[in-house]
TIRO-2110 file (N, C-alpha, C; in Angstrom, 1 decimal):
// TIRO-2110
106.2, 96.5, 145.6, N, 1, A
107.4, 95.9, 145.1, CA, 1, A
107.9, 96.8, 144.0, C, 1, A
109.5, 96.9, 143.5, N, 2, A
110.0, 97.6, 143.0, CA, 2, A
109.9, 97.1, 141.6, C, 2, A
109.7, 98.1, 140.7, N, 3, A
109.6, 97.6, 139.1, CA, 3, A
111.0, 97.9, 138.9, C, 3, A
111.1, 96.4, 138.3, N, 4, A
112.0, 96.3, 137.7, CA, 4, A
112.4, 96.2, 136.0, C, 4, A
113.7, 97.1, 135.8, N, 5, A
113.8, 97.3, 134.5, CA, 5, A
114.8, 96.0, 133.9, C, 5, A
114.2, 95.3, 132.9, N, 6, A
114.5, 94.1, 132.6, CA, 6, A
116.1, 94.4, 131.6, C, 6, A
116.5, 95.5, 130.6, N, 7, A
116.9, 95.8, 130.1, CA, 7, A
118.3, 96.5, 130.6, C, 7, A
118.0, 96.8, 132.3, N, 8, A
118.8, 97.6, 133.5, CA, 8, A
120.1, 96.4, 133.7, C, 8, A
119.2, 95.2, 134.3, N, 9, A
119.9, 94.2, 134.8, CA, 9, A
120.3, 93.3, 134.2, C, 9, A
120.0, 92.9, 132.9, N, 10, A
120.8, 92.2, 131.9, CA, 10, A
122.1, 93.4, 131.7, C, 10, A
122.2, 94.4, 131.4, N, 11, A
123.2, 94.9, 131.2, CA, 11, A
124.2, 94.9, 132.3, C, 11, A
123.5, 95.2, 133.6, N, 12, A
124.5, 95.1, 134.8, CA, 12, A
125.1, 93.7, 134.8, C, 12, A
124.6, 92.8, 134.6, N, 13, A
125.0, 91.3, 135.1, CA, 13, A
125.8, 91.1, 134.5, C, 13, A
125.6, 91.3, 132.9, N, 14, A
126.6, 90.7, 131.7, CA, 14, A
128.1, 92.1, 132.0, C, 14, A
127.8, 93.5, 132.4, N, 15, A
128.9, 94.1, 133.0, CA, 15, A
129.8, 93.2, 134.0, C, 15, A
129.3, 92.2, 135.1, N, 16, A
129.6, 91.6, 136.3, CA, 16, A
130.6, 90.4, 135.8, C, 16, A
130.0, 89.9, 134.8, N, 17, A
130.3, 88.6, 133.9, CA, 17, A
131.5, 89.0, 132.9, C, 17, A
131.6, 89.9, 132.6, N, 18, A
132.7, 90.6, 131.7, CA, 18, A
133.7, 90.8, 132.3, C, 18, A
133.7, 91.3, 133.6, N, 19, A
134.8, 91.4, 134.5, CA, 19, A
135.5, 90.3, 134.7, C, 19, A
134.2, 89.3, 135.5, N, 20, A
134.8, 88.2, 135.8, CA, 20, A
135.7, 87.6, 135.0, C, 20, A
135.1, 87.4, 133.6, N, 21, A
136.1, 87.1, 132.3, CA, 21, A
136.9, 87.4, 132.2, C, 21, A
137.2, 88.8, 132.7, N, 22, A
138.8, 89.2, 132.5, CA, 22, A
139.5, 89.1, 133.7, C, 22, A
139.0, 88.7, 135.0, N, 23, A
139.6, 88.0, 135.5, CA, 23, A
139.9, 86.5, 135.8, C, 23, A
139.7, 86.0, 134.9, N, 24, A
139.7, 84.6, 134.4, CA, 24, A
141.1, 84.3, 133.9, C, 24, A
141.2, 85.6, 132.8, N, 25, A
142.6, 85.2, 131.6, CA, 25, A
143.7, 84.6, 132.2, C, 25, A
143.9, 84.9, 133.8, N, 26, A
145.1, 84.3, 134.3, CA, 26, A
145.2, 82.8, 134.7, C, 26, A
144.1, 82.4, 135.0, N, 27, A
144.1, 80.7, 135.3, CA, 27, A
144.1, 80.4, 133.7, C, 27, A
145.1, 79.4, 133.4, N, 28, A
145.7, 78.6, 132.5, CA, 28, A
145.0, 77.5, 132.7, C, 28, A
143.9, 76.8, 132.9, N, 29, A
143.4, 75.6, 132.5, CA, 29, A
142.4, 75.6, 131.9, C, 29, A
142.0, 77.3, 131.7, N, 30, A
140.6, 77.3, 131.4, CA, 30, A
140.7, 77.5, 129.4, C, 30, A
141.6, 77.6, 129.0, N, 31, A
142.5, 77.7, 127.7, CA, 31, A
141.6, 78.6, 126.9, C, 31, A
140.4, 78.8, 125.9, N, 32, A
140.0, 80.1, 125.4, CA, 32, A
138.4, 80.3, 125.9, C, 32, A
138.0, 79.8, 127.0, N, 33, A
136.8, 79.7, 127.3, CA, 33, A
136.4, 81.1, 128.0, C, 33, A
138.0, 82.1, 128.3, N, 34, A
137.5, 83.0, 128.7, CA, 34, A
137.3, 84.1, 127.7, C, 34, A
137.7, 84.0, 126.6, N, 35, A
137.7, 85.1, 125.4, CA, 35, A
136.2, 84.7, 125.2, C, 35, A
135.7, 83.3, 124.8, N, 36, A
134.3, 83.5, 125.1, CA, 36, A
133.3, 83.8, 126.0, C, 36, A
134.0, 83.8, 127.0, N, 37, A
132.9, 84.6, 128.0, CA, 37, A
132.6, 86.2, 127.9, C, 37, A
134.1, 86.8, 127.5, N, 38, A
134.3, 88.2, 127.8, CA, 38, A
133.6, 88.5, 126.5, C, 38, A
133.4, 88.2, 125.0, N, 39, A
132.9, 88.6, 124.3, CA, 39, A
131.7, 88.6, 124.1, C, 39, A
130.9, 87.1, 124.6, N, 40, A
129.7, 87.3, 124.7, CA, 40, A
129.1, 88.0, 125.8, C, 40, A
129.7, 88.6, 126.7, N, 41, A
128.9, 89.3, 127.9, CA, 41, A
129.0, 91.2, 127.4, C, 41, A
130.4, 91.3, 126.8, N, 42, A
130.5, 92.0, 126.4, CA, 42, A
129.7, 93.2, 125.2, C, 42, A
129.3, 92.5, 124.6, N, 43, A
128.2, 92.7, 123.4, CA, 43, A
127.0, 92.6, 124.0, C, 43, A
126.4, 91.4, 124.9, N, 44, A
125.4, 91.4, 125.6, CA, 44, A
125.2, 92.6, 126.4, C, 44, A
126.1, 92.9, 127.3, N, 45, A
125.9, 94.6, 128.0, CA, 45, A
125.9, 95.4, 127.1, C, 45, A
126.5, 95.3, 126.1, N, 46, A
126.1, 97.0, 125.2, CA, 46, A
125.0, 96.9, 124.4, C, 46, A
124.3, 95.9, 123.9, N, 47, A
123.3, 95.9, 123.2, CA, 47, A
121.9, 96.4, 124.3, C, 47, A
122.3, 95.5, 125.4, N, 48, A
120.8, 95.9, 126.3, CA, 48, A
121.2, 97.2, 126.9, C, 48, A
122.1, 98.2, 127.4, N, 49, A
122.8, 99.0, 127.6, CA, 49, A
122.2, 99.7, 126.8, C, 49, A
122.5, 100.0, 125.6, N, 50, A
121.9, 100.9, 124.5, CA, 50, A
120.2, 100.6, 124.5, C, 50, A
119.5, 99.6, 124.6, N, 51, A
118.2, 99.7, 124.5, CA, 51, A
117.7, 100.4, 125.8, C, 51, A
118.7, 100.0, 127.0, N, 52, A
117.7, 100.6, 128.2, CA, 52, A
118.0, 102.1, 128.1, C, 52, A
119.1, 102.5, 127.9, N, 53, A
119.2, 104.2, 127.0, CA, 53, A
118.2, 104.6, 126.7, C, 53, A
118.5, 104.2, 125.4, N, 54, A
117.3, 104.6, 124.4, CA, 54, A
115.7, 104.6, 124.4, C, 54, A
115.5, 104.0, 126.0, N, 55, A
113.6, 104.1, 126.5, CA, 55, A
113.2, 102.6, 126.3, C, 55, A
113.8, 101.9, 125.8, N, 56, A
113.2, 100.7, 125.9, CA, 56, A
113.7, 99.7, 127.0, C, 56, A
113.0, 99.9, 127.5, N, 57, A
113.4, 99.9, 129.3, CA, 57, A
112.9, 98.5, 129.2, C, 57, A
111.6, 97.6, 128.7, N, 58, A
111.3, 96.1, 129.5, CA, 58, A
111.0, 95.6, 127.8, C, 58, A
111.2, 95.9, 126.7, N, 59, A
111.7, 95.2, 125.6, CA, 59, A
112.4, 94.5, 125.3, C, 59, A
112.8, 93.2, 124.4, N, 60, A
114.2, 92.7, 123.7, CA, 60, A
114.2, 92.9, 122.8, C, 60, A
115.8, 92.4, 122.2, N, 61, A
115.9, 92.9, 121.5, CA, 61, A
115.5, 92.7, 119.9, C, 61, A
114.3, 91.4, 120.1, N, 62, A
114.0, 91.5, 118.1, CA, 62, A
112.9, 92.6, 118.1, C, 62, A
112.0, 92.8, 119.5, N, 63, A
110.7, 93.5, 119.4, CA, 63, A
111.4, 95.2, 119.2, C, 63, A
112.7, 95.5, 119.4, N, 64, A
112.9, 96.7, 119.2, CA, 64, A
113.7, 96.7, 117.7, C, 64, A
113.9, 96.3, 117.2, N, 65, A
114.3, 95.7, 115.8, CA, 65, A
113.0, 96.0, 115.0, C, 65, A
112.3, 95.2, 115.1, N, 66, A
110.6, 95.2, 114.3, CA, 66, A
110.4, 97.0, 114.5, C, 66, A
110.4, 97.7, 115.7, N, 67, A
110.2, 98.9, 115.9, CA, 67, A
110.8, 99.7, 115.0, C, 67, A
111.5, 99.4, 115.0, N, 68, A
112.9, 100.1, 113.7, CA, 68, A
112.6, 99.6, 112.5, C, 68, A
112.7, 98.4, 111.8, N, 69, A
112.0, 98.3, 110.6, CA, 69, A
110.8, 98.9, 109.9, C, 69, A
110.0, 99.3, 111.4, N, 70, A
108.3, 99.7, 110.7, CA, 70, A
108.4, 100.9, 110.7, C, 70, A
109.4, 101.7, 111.6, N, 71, A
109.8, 103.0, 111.3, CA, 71, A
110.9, 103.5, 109.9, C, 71, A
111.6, 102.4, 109.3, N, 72, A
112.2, 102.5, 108.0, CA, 72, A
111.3, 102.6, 107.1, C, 72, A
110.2, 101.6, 107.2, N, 73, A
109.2, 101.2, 106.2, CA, 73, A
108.5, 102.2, 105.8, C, 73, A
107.8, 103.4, 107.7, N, 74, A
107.3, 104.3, 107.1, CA, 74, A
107.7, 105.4, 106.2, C, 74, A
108.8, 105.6, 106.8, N, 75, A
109.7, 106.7, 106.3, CA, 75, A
109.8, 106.5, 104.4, C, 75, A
110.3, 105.4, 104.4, N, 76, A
110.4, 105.2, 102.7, CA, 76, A
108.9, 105.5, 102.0, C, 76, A
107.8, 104.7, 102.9, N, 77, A
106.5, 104.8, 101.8, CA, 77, A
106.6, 106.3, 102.0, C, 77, A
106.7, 107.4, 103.0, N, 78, A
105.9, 108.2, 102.7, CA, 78, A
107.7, 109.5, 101.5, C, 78, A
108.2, 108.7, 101.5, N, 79, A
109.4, 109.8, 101.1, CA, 79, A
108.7, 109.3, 99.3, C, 79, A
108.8, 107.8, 99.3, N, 80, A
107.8, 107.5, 97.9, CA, 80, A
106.6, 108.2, 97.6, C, 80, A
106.1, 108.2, 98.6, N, 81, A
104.5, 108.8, 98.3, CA, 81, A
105.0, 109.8, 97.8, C, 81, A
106.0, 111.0, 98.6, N, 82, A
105.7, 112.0, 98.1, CA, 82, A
106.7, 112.7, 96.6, C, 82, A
107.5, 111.8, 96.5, N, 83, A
108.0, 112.0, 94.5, CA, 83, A
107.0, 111.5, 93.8, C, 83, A
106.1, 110.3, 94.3, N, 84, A
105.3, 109.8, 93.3, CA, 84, A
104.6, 111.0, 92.9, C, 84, A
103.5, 112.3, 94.0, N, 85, A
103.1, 113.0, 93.9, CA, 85, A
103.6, 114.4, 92.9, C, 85, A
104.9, 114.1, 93.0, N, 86, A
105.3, 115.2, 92.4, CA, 86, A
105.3, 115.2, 90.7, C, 86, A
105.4, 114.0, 90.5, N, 87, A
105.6, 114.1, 89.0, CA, 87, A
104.2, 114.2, 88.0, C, 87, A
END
């Protein structure tokens, strides 16, 4: 069976769902329920969109966040470590 990229098809779906939203805008009974469709799907596809880019192919998105924090963290201790060293 085919591996699937969890981060691929969130982004395609919420692409599918975005459209749909904007073709929504013309039925008049639905009054602003499509501005929130099209914005949350919208944001949804770019955020997973950019993670499946970026390699994080079967992650979400707090565990790539944490990834990025502990990569700020190191960066700072070791830019600290190394003024502390110098003085």
């Amino acid at each position: 069976m085919m591996k699937t990229e969890k981060n691929k098809t969130i982004a395609i779906v919420s692409a599918i769902i975005f459209f749909i939203g904007l073709a929504t805008f013309n039925i008049s009974g639905l009054g602003i329920v499509p501005v929130f469709i099209v914005v949350i799907s919208f944001f949804t596809s770019l955020i997973h969109g950019w993670l499946y880019l970026s390699g994080h192919k079967e992650t979400d998105v707090f565990t790539a966040y944490q990834d990025g924090a502990k990569t700020k963290a190191k960066a700072l201790h070791s830019g600290f470590k190394g003024k502390a060293g110098k003085e």
